[in-house]
N, C-alpha and C positions, 0 to 999 in steps of 0.2 A: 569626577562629577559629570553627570551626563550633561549635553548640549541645551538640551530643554530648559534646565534646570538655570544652567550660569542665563541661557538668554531671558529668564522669567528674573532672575536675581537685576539683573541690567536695565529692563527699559519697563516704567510705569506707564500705561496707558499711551502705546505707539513711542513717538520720538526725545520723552524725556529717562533720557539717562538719569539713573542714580547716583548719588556721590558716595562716598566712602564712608561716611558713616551708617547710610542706611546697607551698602551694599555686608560692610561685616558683621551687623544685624540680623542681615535675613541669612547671611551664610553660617551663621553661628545660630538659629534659631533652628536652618532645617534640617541641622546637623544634630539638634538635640543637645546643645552643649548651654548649662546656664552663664554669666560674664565670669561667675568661679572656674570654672570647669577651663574654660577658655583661656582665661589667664591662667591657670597652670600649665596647659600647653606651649603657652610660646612665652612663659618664664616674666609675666610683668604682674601689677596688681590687679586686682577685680577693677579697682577705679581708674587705671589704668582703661582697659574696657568700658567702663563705663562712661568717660571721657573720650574716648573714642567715637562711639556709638551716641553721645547728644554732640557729636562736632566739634565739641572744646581741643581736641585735637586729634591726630593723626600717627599711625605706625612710625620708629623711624625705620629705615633701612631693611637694619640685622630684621627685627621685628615681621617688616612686611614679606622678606624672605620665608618667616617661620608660619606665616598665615596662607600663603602662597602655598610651600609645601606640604601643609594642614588639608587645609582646603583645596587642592589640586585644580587651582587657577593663577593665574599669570600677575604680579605684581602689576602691569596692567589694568586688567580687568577688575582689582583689590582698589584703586585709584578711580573705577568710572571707565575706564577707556578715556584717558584725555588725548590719547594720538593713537593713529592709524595704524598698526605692525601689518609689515609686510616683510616676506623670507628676503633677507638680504644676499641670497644665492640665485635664487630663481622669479624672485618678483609677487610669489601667491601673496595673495592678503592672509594674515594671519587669527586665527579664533583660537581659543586655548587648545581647541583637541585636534589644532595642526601644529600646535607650538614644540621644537624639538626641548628634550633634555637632556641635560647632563647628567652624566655618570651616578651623583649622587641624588639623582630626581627631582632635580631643580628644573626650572624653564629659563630656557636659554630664548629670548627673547628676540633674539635677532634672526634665526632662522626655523627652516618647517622643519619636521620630524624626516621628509623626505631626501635631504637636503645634509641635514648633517645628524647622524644618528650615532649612540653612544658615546658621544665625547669625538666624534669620527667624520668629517667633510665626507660625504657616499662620490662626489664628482673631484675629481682632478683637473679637469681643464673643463674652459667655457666651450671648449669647440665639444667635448663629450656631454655636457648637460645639453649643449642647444640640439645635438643628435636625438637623446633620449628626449626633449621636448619635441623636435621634428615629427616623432615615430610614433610619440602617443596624443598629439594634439588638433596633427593637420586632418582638413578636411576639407570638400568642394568650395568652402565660402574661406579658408585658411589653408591655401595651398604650400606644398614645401617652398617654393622660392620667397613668397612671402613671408613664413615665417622666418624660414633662418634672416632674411633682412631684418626684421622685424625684431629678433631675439638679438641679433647682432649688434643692435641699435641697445635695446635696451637694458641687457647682463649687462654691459660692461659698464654701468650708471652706477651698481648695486655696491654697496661696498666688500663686500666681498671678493669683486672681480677689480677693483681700482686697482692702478699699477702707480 
């Protein structure tokens, strides 16, 4: 789903987020799908759906997995965005079409697509990610010695690099 599209689903007039009902409302609206249609995709009842969608309740799990890779956004973003994702290898903040995935086209929530791709970590050690950030990020106001302090300090926060 394009960028445009999940940020229009997201925030009503500036800084109100949507919540979970209206957000599987309008993903299931601009998809052309009716609450029938929908629940046979991810295997629950129309009222099911329909409960969903006036608030009376919420996906569980399995479910929001199935909506997730339905609708090609991040269990996340299915929720409102109630917390901040950021790649837990390299620090980016995360938006669903930075979000990596698994093998079976899932989003893997925890890191970028950059980061760890096909099921696969792309870096082996923090001292080769902070190189590959060194080479692609420094500049006159972000000099290398600053950065690598700078990265040094804060990869190894990230869980990914915890020891």
């Amino acid at each position: 789903m394009p960028f445009e599209i999940i940020c229009d689903i997201l925030f009503i007039g500036g800084d109100n987020y949507m919540n979970t009902q209206e957000i599987i409302f309008e993903l299931r609206t601009k998809n052309g799908l009716s609450q029938e249609e929908l629940a046979e995709k991810v295997f629950v009842t129309r009222q099911a759906v329909s409960r969903w969608e006036n608030g009376e309740t919420v996906p569980n799990t399995e479910t929001l997995k199935l909506l997730s890779k339905l609708f090609d956004v991040s269990i996340n973003t299915l929720l409102g965005s109630p917390r901040k994702l950021i790649c837990q290898c390299c620090g980016m903040p995360l938006e669903d079409e930075l979000i990596s995935k698994e093998t079976d086209g899932m989003f893997n929530e925890d890191y970028c697509k950059w980061c760890y791709n096909e099921g696969k970590f792309v870096y082996s050690s923090i001292e080769e990610l902070t190189d590959f950030l060194i080479n692609h990020f420094c500049n006159e106001n972000f000099p290398p010695e600053q950065a690598r302090e700078y990265y040094s300090q804060t990869l190894q926060k990230l869980n990914h690099w915890k020891k």
